[in-house]
FIBAMAR-143007 format. One record per residue (C-alpha): residue number from 1; x negated, y negated, z. Coordinates in nm, 3 decimals, decimal comma. Layout:
REM residues N
<atom NUM <X Y Z>>,
...
REM end
This chain:
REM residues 244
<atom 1 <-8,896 -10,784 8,926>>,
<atom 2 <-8,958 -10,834 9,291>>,
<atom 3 <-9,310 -10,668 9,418>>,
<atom 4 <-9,287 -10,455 9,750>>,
<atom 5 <-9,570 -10,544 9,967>>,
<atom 6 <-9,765 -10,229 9,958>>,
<atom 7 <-10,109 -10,235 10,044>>,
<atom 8 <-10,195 -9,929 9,831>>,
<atom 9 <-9,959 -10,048 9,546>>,
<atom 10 <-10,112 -10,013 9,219>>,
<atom 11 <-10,060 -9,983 8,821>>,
<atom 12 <-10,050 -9,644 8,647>>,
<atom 13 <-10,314 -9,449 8,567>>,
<atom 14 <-10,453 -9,418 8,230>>,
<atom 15 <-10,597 -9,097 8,128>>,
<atom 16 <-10,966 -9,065 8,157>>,
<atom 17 <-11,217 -9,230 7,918>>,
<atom 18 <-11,390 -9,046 7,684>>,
<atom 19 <-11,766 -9,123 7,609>>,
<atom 20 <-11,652 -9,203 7,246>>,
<atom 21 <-11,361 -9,477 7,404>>,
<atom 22 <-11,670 -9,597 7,650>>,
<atom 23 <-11,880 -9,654 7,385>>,
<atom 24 <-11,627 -9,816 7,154>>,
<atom 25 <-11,522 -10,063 7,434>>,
<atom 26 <-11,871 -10,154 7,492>>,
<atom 27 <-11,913 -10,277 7,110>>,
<atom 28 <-11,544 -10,422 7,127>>,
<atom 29 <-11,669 -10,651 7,463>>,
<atom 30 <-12,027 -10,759 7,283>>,
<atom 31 <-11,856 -10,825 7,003>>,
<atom 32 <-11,574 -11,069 7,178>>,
<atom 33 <-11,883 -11,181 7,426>>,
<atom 34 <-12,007 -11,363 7,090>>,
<atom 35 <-11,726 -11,598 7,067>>,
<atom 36 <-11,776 -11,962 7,019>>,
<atom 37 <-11,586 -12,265 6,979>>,
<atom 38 <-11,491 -12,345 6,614>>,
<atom 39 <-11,258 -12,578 6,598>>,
<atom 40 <-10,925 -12,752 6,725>>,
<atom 41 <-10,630 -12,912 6,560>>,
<atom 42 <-10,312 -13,082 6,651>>,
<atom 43 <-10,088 -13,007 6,311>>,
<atom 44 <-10,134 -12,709 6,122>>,
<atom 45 <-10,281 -12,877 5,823>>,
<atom 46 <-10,585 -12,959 6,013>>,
<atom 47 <-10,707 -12,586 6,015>>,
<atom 48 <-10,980 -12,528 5,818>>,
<atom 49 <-10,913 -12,224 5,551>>,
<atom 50 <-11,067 -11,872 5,653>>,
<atom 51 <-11,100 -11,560 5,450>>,
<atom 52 <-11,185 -11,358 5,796>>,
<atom 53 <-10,893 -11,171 6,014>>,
<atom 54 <-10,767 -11,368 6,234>>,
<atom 55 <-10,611 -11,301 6,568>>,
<atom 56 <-10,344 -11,546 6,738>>,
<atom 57 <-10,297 -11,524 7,148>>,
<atom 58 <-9,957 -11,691 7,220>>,
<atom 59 <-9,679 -11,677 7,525>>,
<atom 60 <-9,486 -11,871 7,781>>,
<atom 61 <-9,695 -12,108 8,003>>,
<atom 62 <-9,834 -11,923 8,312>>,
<atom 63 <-9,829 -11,600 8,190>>,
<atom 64 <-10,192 -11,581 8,198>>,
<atom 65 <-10,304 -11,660 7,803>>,
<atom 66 <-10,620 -11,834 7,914>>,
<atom 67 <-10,739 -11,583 8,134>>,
<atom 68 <-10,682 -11,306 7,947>>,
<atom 69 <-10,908 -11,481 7,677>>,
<atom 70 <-11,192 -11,523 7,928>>,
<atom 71 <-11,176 -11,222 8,037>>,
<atom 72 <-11,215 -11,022 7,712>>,
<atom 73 <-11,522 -11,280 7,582>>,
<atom 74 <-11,664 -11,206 7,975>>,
<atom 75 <-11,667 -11,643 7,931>>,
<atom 76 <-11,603 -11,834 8,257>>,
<atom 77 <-11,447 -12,133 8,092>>,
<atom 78 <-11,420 -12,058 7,659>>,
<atom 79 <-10,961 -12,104 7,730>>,
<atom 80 <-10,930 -12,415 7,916>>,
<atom 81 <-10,695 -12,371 8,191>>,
<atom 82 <-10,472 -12,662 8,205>>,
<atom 83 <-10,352 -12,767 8,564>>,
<atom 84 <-10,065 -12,902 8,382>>,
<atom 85 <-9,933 -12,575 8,156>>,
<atom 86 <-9,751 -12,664 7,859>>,
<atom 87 <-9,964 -13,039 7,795>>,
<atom 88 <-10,224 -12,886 7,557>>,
<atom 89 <-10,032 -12,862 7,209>>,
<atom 90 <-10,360 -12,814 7,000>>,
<atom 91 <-10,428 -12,498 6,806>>,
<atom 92 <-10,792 -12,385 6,891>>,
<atom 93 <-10,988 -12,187 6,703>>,
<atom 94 <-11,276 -11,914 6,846>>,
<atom 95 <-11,553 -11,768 6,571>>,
<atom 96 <-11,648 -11,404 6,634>>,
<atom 97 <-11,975 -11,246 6,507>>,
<atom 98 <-12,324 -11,251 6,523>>,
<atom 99 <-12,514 -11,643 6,560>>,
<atom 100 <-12,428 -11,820 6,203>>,
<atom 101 <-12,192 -11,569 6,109>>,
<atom 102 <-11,819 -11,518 6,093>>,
<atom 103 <-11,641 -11,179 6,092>>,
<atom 104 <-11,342 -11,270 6,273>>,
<atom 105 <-11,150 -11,564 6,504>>,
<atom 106 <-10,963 -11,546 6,790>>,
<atom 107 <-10,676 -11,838 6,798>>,
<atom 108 <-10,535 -11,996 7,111>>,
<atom 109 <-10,224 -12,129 7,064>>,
<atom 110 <-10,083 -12,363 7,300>>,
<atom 111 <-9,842 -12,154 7,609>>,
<atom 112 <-9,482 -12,245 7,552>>,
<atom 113 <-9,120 -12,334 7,760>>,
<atom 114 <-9,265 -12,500 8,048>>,
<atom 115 <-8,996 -12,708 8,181>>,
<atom 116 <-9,182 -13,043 8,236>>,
<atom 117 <-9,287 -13,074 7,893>>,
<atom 118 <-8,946 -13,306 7,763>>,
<atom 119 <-8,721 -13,113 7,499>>,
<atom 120 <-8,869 -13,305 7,206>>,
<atom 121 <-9,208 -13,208 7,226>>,
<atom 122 <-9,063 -12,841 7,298>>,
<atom 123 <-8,892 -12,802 6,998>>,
<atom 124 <-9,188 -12,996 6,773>>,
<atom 125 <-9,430 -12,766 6,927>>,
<atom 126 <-9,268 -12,455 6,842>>,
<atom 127 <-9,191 -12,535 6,492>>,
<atom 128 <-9,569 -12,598 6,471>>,
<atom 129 <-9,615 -12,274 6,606>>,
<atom 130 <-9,368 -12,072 6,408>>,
<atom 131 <-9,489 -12,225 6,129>>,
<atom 132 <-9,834 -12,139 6,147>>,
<atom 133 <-9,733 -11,713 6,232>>,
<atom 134 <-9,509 -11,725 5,984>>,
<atom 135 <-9,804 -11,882 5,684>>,
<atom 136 <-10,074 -11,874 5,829>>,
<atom 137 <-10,256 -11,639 5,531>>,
<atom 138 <-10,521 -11,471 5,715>>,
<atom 139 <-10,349 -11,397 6,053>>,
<atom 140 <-10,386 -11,021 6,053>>,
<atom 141 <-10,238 -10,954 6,459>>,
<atom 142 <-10,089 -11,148 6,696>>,
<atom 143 <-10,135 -11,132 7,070>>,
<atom 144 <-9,827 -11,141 7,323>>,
<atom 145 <-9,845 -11,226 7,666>>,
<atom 146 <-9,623 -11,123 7,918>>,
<atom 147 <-9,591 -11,167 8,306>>,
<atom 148 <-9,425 -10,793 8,393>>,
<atom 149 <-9,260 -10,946 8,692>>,
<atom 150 <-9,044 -11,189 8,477>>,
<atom 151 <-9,050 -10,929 8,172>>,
<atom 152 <-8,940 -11,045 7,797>>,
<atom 153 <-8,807 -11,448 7,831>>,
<atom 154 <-8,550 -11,573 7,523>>,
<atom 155 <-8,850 -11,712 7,383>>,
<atom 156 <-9,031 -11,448 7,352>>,
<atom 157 <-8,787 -11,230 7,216>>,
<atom 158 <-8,737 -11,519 6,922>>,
<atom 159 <-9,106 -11,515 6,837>>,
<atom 160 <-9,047 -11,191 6,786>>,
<atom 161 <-8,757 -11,239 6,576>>,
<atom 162 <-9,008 -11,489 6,378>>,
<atom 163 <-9,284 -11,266 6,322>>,
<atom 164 <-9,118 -10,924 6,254>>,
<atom 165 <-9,098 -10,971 5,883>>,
<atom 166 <-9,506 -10,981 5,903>>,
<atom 167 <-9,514 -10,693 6,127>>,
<atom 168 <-9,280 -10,488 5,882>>,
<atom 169 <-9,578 -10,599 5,651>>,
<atom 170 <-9,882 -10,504 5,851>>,
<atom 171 <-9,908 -10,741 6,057>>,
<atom 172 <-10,050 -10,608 6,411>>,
<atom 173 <-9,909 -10,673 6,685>>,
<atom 174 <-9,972 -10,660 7,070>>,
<atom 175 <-9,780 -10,773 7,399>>,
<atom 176 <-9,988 -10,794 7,712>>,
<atom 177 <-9,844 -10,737 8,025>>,
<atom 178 <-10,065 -10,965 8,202>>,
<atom 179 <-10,112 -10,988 8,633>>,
<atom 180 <-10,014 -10,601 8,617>>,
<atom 181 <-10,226 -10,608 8,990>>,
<atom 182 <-9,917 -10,774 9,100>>,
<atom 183 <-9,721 -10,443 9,053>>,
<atom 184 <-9,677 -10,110 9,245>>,
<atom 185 <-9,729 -9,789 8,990>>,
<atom 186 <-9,374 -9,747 8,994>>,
<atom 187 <-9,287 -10,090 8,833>>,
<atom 188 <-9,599 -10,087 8,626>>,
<atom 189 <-9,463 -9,762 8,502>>,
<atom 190 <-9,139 -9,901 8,468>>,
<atom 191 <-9,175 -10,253 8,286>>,
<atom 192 <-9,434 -10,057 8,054>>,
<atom 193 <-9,177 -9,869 7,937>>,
<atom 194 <-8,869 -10,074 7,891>>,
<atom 195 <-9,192 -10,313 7,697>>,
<atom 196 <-9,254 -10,070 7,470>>,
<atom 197 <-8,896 -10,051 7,337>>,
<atom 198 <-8,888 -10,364 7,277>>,
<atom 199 <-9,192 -10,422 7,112>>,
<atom 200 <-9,004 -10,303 6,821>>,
<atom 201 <-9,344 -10,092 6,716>>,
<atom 202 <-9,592 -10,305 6,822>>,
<atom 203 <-9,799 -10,199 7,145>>,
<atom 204 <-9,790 -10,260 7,479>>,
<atom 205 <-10,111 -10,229 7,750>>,
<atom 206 <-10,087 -10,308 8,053>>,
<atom 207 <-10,349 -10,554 8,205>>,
<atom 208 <-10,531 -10,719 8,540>>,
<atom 209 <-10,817 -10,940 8,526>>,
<atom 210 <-10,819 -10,858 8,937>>,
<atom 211 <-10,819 -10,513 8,904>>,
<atom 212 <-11,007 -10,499 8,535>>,
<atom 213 <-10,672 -10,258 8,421>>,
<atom 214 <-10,669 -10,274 8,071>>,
<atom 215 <-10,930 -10,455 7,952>>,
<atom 216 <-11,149 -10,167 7,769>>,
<atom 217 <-10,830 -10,055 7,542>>,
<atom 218 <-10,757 -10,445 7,451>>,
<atom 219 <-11,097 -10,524 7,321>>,
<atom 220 <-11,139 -10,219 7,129>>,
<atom 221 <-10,747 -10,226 6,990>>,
<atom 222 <-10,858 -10,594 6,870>>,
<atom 223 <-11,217 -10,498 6,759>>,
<atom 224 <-11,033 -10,201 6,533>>,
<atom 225 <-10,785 -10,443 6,376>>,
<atom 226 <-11,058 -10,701 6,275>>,
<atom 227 <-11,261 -10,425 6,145>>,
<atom 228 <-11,039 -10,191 5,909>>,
<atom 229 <-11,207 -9,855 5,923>>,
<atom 230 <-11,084 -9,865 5,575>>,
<atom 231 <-11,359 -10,166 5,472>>,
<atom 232 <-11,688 -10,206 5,596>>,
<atom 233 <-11,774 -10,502 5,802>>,
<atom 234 <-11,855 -10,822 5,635>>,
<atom 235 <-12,020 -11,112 5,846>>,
<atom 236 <-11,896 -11,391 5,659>>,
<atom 237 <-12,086 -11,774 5,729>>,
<atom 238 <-11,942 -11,965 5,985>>,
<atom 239 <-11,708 -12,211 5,825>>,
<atom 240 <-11,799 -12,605 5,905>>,
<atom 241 <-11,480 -12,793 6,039>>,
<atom 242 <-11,401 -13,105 5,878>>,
<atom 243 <-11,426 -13,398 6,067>>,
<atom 244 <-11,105 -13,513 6,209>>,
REM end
């Protein structure tokens, strides 16, 4: 989708906030300001095993995963930004809570289909990867992004395809329409739409780390699926990562 160069060009509106959303995005933000590095592996059997939601951030390299990350946990440098997309292939792991406890972790999984990576390494990496959405046992939501000037790749569409036996479990899901500054209203209007069909049920938000679009509804949509209004929160003990 090719952006007109107009200087007042913006993304849509969203409807006024409500002191009840304000104050719910300002717990969702401390809450994701607490994250710290837990651990990173190479193969899946390297994770260590967690009885805590966890919450996966994946898409194509360059759509803006590691930015998005920093953003939310207001953290300069937590989701190293490769100058070389697509050479990290290590699953990294983010603890969430208060200092020496656990209630949640965010997951960073490598960005995927950049072309310089060679075909091998491609098609090891996302094995890796759809093995781990597909088992991994306490992945409760997954995190799509999506540059909304290049819209749904065949990738993404076959992630989908992977994880939509979860979602038609529970499973929440999320795609991100990240860089959404780069849009006039009219195509942020437009791609949000056509996203939302097919999400296939999951949502859709649009989002700007330029323009801070988004960012309040994200943090409390991921603070409301780590903490089921149905359960009381549980800080759980930060969990030790085995040496590797």
């Amino acid at each position: 989708m090719t952006n007109t160069q107009n200087p007042k060009a913006a993304t849509p509106s969203t409807k006024p906030i409500t002191p009840t959303e304000k104050s719910a995005a300002v717990v969702a933000l401390g809450w994701l300001h607490t994250a710290r590095f837990l651990t990173t592996a190479p193969q899946l059997h390297f994770l260590p095993e967690l009885d805590v939601p966890e919450i996966a951030f994946v898409g194509r390299s360059n759509a803006g995963k590691s930015t998005c990350i920093n953003i939310l946990t207001q953290q300069k440098q937590l989701a190293f930004a490769s100058k070389k997309p697509g050479r990290t292939q290590h699953i990294n792991l983010f603890a969430l809570g208060k200092q020496g406890a656990t209630d949640a972790v965010l997951t960073d999984l490598p960005g995927y289909g950049y072309a310089a990576v060679p075909k091998q390494d491609k098609i090891r990496w996302q094995q890796v990867m759809a093995n781990y959405l597909v088992t991994r046992k306490n992945l409760k939501a997954i995190v799509l992004m999506c540059d909304p000037r290049h819209g749904m790749t065949e990738l993404d569409e076959i992630l989908l395809d992977v994880i939509r036996p979860r979602v038609e479990e529970g499973l929440k899901f999320l795609i991100v329409l990240t860089k959404a500054d780069k849009l006039t209203r009219t195509e942020g209007a437009k791609v949000l739409s056509i996203t939302k069909l097919q999400a296939g049920g999951g949502e859709v938000r649009l989002f700007s780390a330029t323009k801070r679009t988004g960012i309040d509804e994200v943090a409390t949509l991921l603070w409301d699926w780590a903490h089921p209004k149905t359960a009381a929160p549980s800080a759980k003990p930060d969990a030790a990562p085995q040496p590797q």
